[in-house]
C-alpha positions in Angstrom: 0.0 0.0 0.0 3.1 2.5 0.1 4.4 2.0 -2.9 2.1 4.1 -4.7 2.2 7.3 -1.8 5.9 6.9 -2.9 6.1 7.1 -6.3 3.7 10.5 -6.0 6.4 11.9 -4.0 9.3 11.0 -6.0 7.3 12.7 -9.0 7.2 15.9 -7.2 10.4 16.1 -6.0 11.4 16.0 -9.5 9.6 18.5 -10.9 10.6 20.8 -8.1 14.6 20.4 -9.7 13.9 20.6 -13.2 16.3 23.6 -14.5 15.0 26.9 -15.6 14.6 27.0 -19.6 17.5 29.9 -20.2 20.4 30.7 -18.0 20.7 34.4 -16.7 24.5 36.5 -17.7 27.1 36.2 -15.5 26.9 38.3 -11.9 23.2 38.8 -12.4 22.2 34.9 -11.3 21.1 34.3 -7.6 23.2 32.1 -5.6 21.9 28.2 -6.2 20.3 27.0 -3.4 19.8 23.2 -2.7 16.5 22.6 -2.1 16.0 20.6 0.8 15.9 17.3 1.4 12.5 15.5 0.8 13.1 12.1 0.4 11.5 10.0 2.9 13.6 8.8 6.2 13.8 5.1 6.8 12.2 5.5 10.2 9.2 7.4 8.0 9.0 3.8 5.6 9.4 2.2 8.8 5.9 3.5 10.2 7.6 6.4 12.9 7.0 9.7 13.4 9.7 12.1 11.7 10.9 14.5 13.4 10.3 18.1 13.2 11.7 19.6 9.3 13.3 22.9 8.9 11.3 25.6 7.5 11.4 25.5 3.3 13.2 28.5 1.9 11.2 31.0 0.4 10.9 30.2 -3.8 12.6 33.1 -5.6 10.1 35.7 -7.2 9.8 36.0 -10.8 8.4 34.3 -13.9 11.5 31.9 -14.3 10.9 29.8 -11.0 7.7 29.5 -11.0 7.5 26.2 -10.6 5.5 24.6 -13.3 2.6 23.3 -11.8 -0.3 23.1 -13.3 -2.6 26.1 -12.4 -5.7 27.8 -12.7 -6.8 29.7 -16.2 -6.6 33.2 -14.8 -9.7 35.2 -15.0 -10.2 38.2 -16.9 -11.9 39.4 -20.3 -9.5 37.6 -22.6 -10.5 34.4 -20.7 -14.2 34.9 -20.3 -16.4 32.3 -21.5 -19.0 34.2 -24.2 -22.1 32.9 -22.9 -25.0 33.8 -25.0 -27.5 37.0 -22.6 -30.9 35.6 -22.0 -32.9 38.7 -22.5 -35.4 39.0 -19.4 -39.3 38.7 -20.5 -40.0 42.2 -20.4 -44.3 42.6 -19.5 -46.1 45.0 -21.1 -45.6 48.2 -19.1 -42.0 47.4 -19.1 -41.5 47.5 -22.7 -40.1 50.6 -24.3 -42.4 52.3 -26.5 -41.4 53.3 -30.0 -42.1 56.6 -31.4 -43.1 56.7 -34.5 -40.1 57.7 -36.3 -38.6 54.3 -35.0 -41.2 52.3 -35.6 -40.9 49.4 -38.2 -42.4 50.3 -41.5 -45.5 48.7 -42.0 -46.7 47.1 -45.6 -48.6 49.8 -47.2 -51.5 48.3 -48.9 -52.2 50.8 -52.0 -55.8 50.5 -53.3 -56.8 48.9 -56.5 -57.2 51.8 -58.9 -58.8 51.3 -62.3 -58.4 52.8 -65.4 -61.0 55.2 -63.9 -58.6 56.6 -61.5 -56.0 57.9 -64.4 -56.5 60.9 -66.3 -57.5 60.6 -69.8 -55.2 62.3 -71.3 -51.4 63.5 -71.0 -51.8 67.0 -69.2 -50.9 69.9 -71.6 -50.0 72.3 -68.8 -47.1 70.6 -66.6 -49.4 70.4 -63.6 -50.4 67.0 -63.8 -53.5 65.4 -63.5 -55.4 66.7 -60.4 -55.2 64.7 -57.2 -58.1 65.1 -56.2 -57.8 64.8 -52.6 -57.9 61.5 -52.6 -58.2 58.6 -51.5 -60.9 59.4 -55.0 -63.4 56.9 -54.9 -66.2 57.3 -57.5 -68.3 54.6 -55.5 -68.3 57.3 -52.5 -67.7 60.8 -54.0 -67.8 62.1 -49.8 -71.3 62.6 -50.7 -72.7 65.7 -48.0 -76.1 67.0 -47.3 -75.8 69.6 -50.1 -76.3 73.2 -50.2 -79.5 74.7 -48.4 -81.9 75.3 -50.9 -83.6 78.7 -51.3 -87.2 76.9 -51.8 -88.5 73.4 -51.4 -87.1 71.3 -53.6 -90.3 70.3 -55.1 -90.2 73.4 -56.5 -87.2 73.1 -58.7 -87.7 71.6 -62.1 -91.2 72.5 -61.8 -92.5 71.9 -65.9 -95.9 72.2 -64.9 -96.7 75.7 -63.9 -94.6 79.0 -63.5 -93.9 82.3 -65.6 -91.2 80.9 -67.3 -93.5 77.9 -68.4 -94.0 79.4 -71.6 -90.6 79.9 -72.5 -89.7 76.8 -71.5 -92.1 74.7 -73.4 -91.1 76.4 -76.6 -87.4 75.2 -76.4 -88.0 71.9 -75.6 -90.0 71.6 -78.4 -88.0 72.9 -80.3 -85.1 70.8 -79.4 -87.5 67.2 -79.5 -88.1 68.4 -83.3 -84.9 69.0 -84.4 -82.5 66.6 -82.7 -81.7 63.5 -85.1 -79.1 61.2 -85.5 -78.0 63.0 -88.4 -78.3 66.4 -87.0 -76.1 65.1 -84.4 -73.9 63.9 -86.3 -73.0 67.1 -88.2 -72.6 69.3 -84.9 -70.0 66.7 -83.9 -68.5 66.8 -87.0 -68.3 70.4 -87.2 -67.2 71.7 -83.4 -65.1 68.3 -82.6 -61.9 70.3 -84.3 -62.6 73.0 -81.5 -61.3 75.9 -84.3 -63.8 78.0 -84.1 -62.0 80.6 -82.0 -59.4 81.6 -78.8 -59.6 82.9 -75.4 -59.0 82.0 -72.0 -61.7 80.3 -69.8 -62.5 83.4 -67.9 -62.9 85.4 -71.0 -65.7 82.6 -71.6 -67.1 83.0 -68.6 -67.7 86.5 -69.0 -69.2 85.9 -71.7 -71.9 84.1 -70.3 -73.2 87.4 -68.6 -75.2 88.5 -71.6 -76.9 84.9 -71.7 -80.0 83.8 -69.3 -80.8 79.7 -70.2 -84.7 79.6 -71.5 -85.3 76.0 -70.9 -84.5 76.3 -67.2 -87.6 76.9 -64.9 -85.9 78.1 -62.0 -84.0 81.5 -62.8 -83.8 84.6 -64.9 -80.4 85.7 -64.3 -77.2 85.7 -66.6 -75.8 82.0 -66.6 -71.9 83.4 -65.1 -73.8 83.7 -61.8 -75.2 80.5 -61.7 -72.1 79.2 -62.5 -70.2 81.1 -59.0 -73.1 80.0 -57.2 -72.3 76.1 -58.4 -68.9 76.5 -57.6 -69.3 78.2 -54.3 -71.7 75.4 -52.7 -69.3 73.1 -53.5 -66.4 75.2 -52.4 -68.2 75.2 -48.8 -69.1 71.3 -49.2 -65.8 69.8 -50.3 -63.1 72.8 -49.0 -60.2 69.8 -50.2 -61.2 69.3 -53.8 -60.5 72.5 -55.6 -60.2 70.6 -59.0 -64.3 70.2 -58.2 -65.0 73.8 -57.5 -63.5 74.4 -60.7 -66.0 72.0 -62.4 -68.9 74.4 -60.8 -67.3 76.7 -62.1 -67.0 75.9 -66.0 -69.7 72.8 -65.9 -72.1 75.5 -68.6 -69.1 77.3 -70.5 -70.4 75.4 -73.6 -73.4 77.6 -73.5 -70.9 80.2 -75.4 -72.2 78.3 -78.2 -75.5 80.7 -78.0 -73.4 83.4 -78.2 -72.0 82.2 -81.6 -74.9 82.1 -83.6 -76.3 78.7 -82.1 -80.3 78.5 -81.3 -81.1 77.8 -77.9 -82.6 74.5 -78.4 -79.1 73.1 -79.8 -76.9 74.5 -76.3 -79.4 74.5 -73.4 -81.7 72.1 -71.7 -81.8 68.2 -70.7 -80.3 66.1 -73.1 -80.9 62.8 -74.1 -79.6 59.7 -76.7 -80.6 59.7 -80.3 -80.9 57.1 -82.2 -83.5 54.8 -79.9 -86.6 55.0 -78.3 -87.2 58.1 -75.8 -88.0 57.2 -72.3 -90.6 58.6 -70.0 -88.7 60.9 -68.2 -87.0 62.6 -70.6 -89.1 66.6 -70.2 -92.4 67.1 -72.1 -91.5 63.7 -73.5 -95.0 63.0 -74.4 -96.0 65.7 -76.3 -92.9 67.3 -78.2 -91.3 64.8 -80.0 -94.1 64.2 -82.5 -92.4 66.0 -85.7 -89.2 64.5 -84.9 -88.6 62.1 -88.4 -86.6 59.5 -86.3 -89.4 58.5 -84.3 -90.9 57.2 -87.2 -87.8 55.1 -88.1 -87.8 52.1 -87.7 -84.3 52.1 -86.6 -84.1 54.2 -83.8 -87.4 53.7 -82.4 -86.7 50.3 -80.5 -85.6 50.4 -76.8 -81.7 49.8 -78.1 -82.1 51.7 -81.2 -79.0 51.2 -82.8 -77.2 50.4 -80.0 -76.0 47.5 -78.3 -76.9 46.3 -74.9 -74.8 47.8 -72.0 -72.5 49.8 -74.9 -71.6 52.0 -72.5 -72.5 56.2 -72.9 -69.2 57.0 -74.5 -70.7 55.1 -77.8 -74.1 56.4 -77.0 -74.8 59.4 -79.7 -76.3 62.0 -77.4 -78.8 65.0 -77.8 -76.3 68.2 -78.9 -75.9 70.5 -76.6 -73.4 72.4 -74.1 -72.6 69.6 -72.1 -70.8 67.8 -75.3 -69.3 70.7 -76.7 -67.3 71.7 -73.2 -66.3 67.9 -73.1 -64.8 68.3 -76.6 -62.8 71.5 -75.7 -61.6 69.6 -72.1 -60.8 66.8 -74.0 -58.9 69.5 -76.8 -57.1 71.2 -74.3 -55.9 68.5 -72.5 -57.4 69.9 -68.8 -55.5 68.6 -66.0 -58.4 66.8 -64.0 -59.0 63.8 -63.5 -61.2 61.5 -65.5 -64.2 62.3 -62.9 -64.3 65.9 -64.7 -64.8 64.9 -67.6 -67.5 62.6 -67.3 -69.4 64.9 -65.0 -69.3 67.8 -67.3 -70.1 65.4 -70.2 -73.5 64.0 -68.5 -74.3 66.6 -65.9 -77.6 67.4 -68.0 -78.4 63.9 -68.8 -81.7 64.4 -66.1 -83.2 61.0 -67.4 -80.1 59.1 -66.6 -78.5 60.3 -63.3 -82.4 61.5 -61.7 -84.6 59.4 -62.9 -82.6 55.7 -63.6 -83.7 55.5 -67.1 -81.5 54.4 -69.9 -79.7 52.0 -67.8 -79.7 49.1 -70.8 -77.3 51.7 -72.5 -75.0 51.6 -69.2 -71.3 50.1 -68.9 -70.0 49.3 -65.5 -67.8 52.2 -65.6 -71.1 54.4 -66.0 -72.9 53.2 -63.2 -69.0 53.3 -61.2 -69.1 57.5 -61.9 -72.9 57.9 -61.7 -72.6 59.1 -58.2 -70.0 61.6 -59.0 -72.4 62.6 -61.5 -75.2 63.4 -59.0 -73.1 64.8 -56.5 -72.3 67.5 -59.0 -76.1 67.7 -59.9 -77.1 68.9 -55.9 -75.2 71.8 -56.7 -75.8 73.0 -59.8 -79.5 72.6 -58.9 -80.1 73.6 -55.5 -77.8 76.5 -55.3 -80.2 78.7 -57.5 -81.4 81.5 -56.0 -82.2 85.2 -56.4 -79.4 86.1 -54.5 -76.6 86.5 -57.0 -72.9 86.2 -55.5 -70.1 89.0 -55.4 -68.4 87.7 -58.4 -65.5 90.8 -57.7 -64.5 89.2 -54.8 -64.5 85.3 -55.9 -62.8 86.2 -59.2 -59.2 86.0 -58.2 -59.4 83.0 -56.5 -61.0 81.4 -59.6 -58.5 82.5 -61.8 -55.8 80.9 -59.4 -57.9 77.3 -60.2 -57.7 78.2 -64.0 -53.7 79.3 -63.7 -53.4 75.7 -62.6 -55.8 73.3 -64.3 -56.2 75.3 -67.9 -54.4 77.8 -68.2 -53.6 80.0 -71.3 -55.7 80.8 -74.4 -58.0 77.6 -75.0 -58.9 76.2 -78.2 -63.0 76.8 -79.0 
């Protein structure tokens, strides 16, 4: 059982003389000293106590005598383990709140737009196609209560009594006589190349002052006021869509026409398609249209006429009139609004359509998509009639800003 305690000591003993790796110059090396003497007596083998051992000299400082042991990794930041940091579960009111600025950026989810959405044409003036306020929905045109009427609205539109009735009458008949398909088809041809003179769209405006509209029932004023008063209701009703104030404002500048040696009956009043069978609604529908030679032709006096099912109102051939022509000069022009302008200017007087849900057979999807834009713009130019006639002095500058940026310049007529 000894041999082994032995041989441990005899291993330690001579690790404790192993020689130091490199000698030190001469004069500068300490003076040997023998280390003691720890070999086992005979009387220790033996079983007896040793006696008492002199003290062991103190081991000489410095990296070369260190004996060489094995010993501990010494601690420090060269040595330290890299443990992954288990982040604490934070609860809810301990977790930093992000600012907005540092918050991650969430998808953005851009809505479907059409081809209603774009502008129809490549803008002339550098301004682009209006934005108009958007998000622009035609399926919710932020539809309001409207302006406050200055009457009941049963009043308005009344075609059955008044002391304008006269007047009225006359150029509806007038109008039920004389539009045809082919009569159409020449005031198309002949105003579609928009050459028939220039000026700017104020300077048509103004011209509207010596014109009062005999087919409507509701005023006797110059038409230039009834156009501030459109665009002022739906100033105060839609204060973010300027590009729509400016559609009040120049939804009747066809009506220059008059002023150009048109009659009445081919600029003003409801219109309606040619070229199939009139509907119920359309104004003194029963009882003016009884010289007009396309009733009695066999093709246009079917409920599709010559048209096909659902063909959409861009191929329908409608009544001429105001509404047409000022399309044709947008469209000429290259206006920088959005497809929603157009449209509404183009069917603003189609009453049988937007007011009364005839002529639906003749609708596209895309029709029925702007028909509420259509009737939004028809609550204004209806309702805002009155006797009270605005301070046009005063509105004028802030018009011709909206011009300056949608249609500027001299305009093609």
């Amino acid at each position: 059982m000894r041999a082994p305690a032995l041989g441990c000591i005899s291993l330690v003993l001579c690790l404790l003389e192993l020689p130091a790796c490199l000698p030190l110059p001469d004069g500068r090396a300490p003076k040997r000293r023998e280390p003691p003497d720890r070999r086992p007596s005979p009387a220790s083998l033996l079983g007896e106590q040793p006696g008492p051992q002199p003290p062991a000299p103190p081991q000489p400082a410095g990296p070369r005598h260190k004996p060489l042991l094995p010993s501990r990794r010494p601690s420090g930041p060269r040595h330290k383990l890299l443990l992954p940091k288990l982040s604490p579960k934070l609860s809810p009111r301990h977790r930093p709140k992000l600012s907005p600025r540092h918050r991650p950026p969430l998808p953005r989810h851009s809505p479907k737009l059409g081809p209603r959405h774009e502008p129809p044409f490549s803008p002339r003036h550098g301004s682009g196609p209006a934005d108009p306020a958007r998000p622009l929905s035609p399926q919710d045109p932020d539809p309001c209560e409207g302006p406050e009427p200055s009457k009941a609205k049963a009043e308005y539109r009344n075609y059955t009594d008044g002391k304008l009735l006269d007047r009225v009458y006359n150029t509806y008949l007038q109008m039920h006589t004389h539009q045809t398909v082919d009569f159409v088809r020449k005031k198309n041809a002949q105003y579609g190349s928009c050459s028939l003179r220039t000026m700017g769209a104020m300077e048509a405006l103004d011209l509207l002052d010596q014109l009062v509209d005999e087919s409507d029932p509701d005023v006797d004023f110059p038409n230039s006021f009834h156009a501030y008063q459109t665009a002022e209701g739906i100033r105060r009703a839609h204060p973010d869509k300027d590009w729509f104030h400016l559609v009040g404002l120049l939804h009747d500048l066809g009506k220059v026409l008059a002023l150009f040696g048109e009659p009445q009956w081919a600029v003003v009043g409801d219109t309606f398609p040619v070229g199939c069978k009139v509907q119920k609604s359309v104004v003194f529908g029963d009882s003016t249209f009884h010289n007009n030679p396309d009733t009695r032709d066999p093709r246009y006096s079917t409920e599709f006429g010559m048209y096909q099912p659902h063909c959409g109102l861009e191929n329908v051939l409608m009544s001429w009139g105001h509404d047409e022509y000022m399309y044709k000069v947008m469209k000429f022009n290259r206006f920088a609004l959005p497809k929603e302008a157009f449209y509404m200017v183009r069917f603003h007087s189609f009453y049988p359509w937007h007011a009364h849900g005839d002529y639906r057979h003749l609708c596209s999807e895309q029709d029925l998509q702007m028909l509420p834009w259509v009737q939004e713009l028809n609550k204004f130019d209806l309702y805002t009639k009155q006797e009270e006639l605005p301070d046009v002095q005063q509105l004028r500058s802030y018009y011709q800003g909206l011009i300056d940026k949608y249609c500027p310049g001299q305009l093609c007529w």
